[in-house]
N, C-alpha and C positions, 0 to 999 in steps of 0.2 A: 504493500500500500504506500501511494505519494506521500501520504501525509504522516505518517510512523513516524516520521522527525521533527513535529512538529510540535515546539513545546508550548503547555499555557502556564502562565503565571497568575495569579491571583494580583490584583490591584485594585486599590480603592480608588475610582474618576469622579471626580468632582462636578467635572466640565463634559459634559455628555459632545461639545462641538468641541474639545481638543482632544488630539491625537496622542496616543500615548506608544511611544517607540518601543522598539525591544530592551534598547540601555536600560530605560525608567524600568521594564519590567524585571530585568536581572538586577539593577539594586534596590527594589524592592523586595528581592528572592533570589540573594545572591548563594544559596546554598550550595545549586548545582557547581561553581567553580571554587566555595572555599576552601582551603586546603591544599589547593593546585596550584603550579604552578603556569601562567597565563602568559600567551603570548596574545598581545593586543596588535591587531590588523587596524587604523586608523589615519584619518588628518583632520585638521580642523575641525571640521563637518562632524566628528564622532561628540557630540555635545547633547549636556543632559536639559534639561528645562528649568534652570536653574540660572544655566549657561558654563557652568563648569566644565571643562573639559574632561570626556569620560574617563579618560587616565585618571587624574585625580580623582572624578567621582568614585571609580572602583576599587581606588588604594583606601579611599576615606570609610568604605564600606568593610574594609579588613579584606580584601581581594589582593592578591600576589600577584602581581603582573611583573612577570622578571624580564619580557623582553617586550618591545615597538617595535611594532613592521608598516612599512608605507609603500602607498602606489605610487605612482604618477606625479611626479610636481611633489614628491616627498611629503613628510609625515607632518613640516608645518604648513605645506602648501605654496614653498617661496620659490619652486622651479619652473623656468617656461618648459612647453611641453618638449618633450623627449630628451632635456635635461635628468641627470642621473645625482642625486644629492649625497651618494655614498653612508657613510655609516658614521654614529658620533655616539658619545655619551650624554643624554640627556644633565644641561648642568641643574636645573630645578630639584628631577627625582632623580639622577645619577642610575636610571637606568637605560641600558642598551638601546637603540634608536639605529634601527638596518631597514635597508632599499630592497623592496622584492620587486621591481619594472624590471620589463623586461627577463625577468629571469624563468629557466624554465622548474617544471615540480623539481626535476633529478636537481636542478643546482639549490632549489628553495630548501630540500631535506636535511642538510648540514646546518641549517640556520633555525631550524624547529630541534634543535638537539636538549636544548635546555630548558624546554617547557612540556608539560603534560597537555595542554589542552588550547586551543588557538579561540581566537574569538574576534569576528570582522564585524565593523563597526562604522561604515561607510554611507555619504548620499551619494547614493548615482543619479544621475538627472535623463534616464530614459531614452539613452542613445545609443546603438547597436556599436557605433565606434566609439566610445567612450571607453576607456580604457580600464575603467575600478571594477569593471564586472572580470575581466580576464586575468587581472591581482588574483581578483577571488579566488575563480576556476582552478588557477594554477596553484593559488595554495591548500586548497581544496583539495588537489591530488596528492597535492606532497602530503598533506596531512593522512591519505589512505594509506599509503605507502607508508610513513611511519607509523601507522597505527595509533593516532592521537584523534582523539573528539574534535570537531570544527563547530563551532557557534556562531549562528548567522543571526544577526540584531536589524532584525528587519526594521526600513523607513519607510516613507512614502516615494512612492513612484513622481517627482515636482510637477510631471505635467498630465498628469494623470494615468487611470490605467484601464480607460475603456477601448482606447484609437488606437490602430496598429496601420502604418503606413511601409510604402518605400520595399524593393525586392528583398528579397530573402536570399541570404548568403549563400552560394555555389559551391560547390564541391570544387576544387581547386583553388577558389580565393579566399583560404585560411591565410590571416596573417594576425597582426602583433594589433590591430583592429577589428578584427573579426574572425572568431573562432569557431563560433557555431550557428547550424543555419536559422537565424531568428532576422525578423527583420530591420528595417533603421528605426522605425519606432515601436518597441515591442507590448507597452503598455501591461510592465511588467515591472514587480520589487525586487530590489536584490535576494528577496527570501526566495523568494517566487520561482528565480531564476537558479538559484543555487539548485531549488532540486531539478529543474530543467537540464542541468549542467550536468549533475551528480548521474543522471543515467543515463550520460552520451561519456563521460570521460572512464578512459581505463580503471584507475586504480581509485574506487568508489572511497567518499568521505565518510567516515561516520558523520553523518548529517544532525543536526539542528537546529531547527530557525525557530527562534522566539518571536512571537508575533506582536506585532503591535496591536493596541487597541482603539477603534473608533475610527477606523481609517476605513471609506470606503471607494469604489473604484471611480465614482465619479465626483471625489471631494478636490476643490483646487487646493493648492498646498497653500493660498492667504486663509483657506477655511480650516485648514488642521489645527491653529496656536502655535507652530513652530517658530522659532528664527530663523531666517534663511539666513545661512553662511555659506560666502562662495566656495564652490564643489574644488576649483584650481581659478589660476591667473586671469582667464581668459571667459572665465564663466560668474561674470559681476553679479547679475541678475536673474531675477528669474526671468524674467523677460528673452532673456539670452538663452536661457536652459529652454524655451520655447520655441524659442529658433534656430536650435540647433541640429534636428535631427537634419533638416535639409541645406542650411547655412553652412553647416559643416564638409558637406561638397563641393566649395569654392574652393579648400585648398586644394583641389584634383585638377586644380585651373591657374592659367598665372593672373588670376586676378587676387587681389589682395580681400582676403575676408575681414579686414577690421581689423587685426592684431598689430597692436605697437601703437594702438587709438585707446579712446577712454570705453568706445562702444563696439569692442570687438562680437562679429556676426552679427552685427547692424549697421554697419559701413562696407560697402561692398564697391570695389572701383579696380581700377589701373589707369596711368599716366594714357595710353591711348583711348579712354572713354569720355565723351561729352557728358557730362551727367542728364542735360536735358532729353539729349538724345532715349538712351536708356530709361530714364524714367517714366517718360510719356509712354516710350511703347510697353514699360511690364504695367501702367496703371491702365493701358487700351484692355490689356488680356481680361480687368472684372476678377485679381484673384481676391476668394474672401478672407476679410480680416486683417488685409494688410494695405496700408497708402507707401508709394513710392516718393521721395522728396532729391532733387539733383542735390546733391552733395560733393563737397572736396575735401580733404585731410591731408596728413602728410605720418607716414608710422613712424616712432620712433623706434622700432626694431620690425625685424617680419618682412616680407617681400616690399618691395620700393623703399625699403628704409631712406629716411632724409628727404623722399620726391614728395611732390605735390600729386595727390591722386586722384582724379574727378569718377565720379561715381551716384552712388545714391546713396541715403539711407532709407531703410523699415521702419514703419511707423504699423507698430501691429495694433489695430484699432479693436480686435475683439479676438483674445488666445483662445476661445472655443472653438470661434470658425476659420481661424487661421490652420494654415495647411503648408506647415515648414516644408516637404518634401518637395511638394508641389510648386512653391515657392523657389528652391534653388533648384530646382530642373529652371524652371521658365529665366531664372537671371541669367544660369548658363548659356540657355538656349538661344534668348535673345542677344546676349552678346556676341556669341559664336555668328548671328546671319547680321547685326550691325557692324563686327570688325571682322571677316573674316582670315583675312591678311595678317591682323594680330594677337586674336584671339589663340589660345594655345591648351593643350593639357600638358600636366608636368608629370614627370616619370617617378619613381624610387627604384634606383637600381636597372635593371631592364623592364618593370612593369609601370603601366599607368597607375598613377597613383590614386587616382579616380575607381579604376574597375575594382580595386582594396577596399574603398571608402564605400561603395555602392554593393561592393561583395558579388561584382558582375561584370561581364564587360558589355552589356544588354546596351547599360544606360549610356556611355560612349556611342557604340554603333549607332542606335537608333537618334540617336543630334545628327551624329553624324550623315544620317540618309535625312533627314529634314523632318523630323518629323516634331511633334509640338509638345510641350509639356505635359497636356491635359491626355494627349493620345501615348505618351509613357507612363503617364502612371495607370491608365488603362490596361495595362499589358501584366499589373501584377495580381490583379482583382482574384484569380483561382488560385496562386500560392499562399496568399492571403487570408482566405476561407482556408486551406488546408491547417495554415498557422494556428490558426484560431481555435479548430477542432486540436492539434496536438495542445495547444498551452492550458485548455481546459482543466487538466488532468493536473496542472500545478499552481492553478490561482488560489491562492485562500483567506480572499474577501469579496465580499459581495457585490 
């Protein structure tokens, strides 16, 4: 059964409209990990409602936590992405603080040597290339292979968890973005997905996901009581984390998605775009929930560092009917047939970096033959429906 891993805690809510995380629910019933010693999976984001950072909160509870491990942008959250922060002595609690990016289970299992029992404690913000879900995954296995417990402190899903957009990941484009076939908006929790993970990956975890309370799938995260604290660098807002699942394919492009700006994936430009140009035609296309405004910037890091970029920004006027996917197909799309001479995709290595990000090389090809946003994202509507039927099997809220 999915759900055998699935742990409840007992909690007294107060607030029937606030969410109460998996953290809040392990230390109100920290039993399960007294005595143990805890490797904490965390950054910023792992905060209690208090606002203490759960490290302390679970030290202050009489919880062991002899080691920190971090994804992506390290464990305080101060790297741009694909920076690597290495390994420190925490000087506050003078404990252990280790880099699990990028690394695979077989290198994570030396670094799980000195704890009994792991416990991830992360916000993902709902995006198939967001990189906290494949920390998990891959600690996840390390943790089967060593035969240690894995605790999953389930949060909310920021942009909900009823919409699932954007293809579904292929068989041949696994990479260091995309591991397994789910799609760019999965509409799914890190709990959720851990058991999704957990019976596709080899070397199965002992699973547990502590559930949160009061979260349901069509609650916005301003309705949970949380604080949003940015997820990394490049992820300010929620607002951002809304526009990312399809924003986030502008870097498969040499246009500048906003990084090295204050509104990263809501500046969207390069030095060869008129901004009026481009705006008038994605606001002709009627997409919902979003206005187009000609824009210029200049990044202080990130593609055109130092130029002056003309562009646009997103003006998301209503994140229910906004349709991020849909969205950066049509920016693509229209800038590929307004510049065609300079528009470009960019590579990693020998592959486009684009067919990684989309987990396809569909969504290239089909720009490439002319075809229009609204009729690509048509093309995914039956993998889709399939999705839907497989994830049922691991959602667990209403």
């Amino acid at each position: 059964m999915v759900l055998a891993g699935v742990l409840f805690f007992c909690f007294s809510d107060k607030n029937d409209k606030t969410v109460v995380t998996g953290l809040e629910q392990v230390l109100a019933d920290p039993e399960k990990l007294q005595g143990k010693r805890v490797g904490l999976i965390t950054n910023p984001t792992g905060i209690a409602s208090d606002y203490r950072h759960g490290l302390d909160a679970l030290l202050a509870r009489g919880i062991r936590v002899t080691k920190v491990f971090g994804p992506e942008h390290g464990i305080r959250g101060t790297e741009q992405a694909g920076e690597k922060p290495g390994s420190m002595v925490d000087p506050k609690t003078k404990i252990g603080f280790e880099d699990l990016y990028g690394k695979t289970p077989e290198e994570i299992v030396p670094l799980f040597r000195e704890v009994d029992v792991l416990v991830f404690d992360l916000q993902d913000i709902g995006t198939r290339y967001y990189t906290y879900i494949y920390t998990m995954a891959n600690a996840m296995e390390a943790a089967g292979i060593s035969h240690k417990p894995f605790y999953v402190l389930d949060r909310p899903n920021p942009i909900g968890g009823k919409r699932v957009e954007g293809p579904v990941l292929k068989k041949g484009y696994e990479s260091s973005v995309g591991r397994f076939p789910i799609p760019l908006r999965h509409g799914m929790t890190v709990g959720e997905l851990a058991l999704l993970f957990n019976d596709q990956i080899k070397n199965k975890a002992d699973l547990h996901v502590v559930r949160m309370k009061g979260w349901t799938r069509d609650k916005t995260y301003e309705e949970t009581g949380l604080p949003w604290i940015m997820p990394s660098p490049n992820i300010p807002t929620l607002l951002t984390a809304c526009a990312y699942p399809g924003l986030g394919l502008i870097e498969g492009t040499n246009l500048s998605e906003g990084r090295g700006t204050t509104r990263p994936f809501e500046l969207i430009g390069a030095p060869y775009i008129r901004g009026w140009e481009l705006a008038a035609a994605l606001n002709q296309e009627g997409l919902p929930g979003v206005f187009f405004r000609e824009a210029y910037f200049t990044p202080v890091f990130s593609k055109y560092e130092g130029e002056t970029v003309g562009g646009v920004q997103l003006h998301i006027t209503d994140c229910d009917r906004f349709d991020p996917v849909l969205t950066g197909i049509a920016i693509i799309e229209k800038t590929g047939k307004l510049y065609p001479g300079k528009f470009a995709w960019v590579k990693s290595g020998e592959r486009y970096w684009i067919d990684l990000l989309a987990g396809t090389d569909q969504l290239r090809l089909l720009i490439g033959e002319g075809k229009s946003a609204k009729e690509i994202v048509r093309q995914w509507n039956d993998e889709l429906n399939k999705f839907k039927e497989i994830r049922k099997r691991y959602l667990l809220y209403k």
